[in-house]
C-alpha positions, -999 to 999 in steps of 0.1 A, spaced: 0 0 0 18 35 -10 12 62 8 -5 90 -7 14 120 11 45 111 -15 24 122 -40 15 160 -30 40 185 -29 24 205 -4 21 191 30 -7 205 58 16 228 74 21 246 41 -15 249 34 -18 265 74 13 290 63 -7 301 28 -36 308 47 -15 326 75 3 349 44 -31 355 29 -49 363 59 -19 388 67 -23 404 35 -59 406 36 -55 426 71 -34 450 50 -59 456 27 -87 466 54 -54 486 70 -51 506 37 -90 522 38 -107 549 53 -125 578 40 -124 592 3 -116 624 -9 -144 641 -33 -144 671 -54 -159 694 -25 -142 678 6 -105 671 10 -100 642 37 -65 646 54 -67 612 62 -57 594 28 -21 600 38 -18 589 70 9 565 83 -17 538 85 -25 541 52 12 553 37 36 529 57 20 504 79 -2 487 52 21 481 27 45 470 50 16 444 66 11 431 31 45 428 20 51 410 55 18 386 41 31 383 2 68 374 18 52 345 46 33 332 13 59 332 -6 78 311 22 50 290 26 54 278 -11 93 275 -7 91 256 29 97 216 17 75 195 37 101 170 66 98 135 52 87 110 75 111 81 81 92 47 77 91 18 101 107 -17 80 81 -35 96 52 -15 74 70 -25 41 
């Protein structure tokens, strides 16, 4: 009987550190909006360090985990001789 986690390149812990990253990016997203400028109202807020620095930098953080995630080679389990 083979065993079918051989055959996937991606292991659980990788799928848990893709979700992590994307997760992470998605919270820099939601970090980057606020309230819109319009024709008759400026809003000061649209450069804000929230907005300017911390966001990009969360999603950055996020795109980099991912990006490790995908890297990351899943620790091969050493096998018994008695299951052979």
């Amino acid at each position: 009987m083979s065993d079918n986690k051989q055959k996937f390149a991606f292991d659980k812990t990788n799928f848990i550190l893709l979700a992590i990253g994307m997760a992470v990016v998605i919270l820099g997203f939601l970090l980057m909006t606020g309230p819109a400028s319009s024709i008759t109202h400026f809003e000061p807020d649209i450069f804000s360090v929230r907005r300017i620095k911390v966001a990009p930098a969360v999603c950055l953080f996020g795109f980099l985990f991912m990006i490790y995630a995908v890297v990351r080679h899943p620790k091969k389990t050493k096998k018994n001789n008695l299951d052979e």
